[in-house]
C-alpha positions as CSV (number, residue, x, y, z in Angstrom):
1,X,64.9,-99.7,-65.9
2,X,62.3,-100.1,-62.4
3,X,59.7,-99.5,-64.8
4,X,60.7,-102.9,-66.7
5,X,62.0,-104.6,-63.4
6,X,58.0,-103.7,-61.9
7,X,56.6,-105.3,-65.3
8,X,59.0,-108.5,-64.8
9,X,56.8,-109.1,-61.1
10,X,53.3,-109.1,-62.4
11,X,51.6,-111.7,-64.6
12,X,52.7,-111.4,-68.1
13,X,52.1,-113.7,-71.1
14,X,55.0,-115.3,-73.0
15,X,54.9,-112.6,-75.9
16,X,54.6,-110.0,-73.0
17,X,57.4,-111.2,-71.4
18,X,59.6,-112.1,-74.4
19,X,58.9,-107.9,-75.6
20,X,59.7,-106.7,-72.1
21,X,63.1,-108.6,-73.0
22,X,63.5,-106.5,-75.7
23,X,63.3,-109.4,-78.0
24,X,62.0,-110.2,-81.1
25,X,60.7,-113.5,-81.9
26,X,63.4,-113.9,-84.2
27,X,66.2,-113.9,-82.0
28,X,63.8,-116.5,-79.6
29,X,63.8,-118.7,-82.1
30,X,67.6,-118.7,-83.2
31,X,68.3,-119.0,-79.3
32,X,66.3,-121.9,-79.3
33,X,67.2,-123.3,-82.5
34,X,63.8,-123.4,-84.1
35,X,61.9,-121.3,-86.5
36,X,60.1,-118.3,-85.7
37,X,56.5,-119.9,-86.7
38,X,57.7,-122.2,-84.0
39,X,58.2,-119.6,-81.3
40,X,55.0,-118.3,-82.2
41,X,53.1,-121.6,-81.8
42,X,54.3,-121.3,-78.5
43,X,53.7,-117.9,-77.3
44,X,50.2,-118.6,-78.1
45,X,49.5,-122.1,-76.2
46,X,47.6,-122.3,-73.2
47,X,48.8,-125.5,-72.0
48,X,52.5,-126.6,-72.7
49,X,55.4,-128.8,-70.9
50,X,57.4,-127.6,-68.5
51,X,60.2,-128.3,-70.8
52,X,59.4,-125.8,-73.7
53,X,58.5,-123.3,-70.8
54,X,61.8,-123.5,-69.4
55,X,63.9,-123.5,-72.2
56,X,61.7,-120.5,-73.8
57,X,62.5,-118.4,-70.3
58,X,66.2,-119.5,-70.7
59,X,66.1,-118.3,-74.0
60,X,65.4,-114.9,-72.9
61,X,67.7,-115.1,-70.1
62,X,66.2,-116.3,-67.3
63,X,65.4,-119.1,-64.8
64,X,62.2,-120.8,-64.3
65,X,60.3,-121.4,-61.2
66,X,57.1,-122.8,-59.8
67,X,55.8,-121.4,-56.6
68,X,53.3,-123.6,-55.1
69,X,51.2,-121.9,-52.4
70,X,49.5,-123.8,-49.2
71,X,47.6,-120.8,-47.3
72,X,50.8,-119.3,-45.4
73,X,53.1,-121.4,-46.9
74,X,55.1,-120.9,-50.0
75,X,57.6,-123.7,-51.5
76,X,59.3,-122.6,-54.4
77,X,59.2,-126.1,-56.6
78,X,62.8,-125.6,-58.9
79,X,62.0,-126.9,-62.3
80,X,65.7,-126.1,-63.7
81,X,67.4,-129.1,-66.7
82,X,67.6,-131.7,-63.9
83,X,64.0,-131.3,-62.3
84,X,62.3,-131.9,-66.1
């Protein structure tokens, strides 16, 4: 469990992050109500709205959010369902 809880703080791709879930992309796609081709698709996109991103985190059970960094400072920019 702290090993996947230390994975879940470092960079990780979509697929990375979706397998560190325990999921497969099946059970993405039902979540999201699109195929698996679709999830896919996704997984593999290097540019994408923040929409998709969100409801793809969602669909493995978590919460989106942007951190924007300004030397010292750190504001956490909320990108939840009202936000996009």
């Amino acid at each position: 469990m702290a090993e996947k809880a230390a994975a879940l703080r470092e960079q990780m791709t979509l697929e990375e992050l979706r397998k560190s879930r325990d999921l497969s992309q099946e059970e993405v796609a039902a979540a999201l109500a699109v195929g698996q081709p679709a999830v896919a698709k996704l997984e593999k996109r290097a540019d994408m709205r923040l929409s998709n991103l969100r409801r793809y985190v969602e669909a493995l059970g978590g919460r989106l959010e942007i951190t924007a960094h300004f030397g010292e400072e750190s504001v956490v920019v909320d990108v939840g369902e009202e936000a996009v």
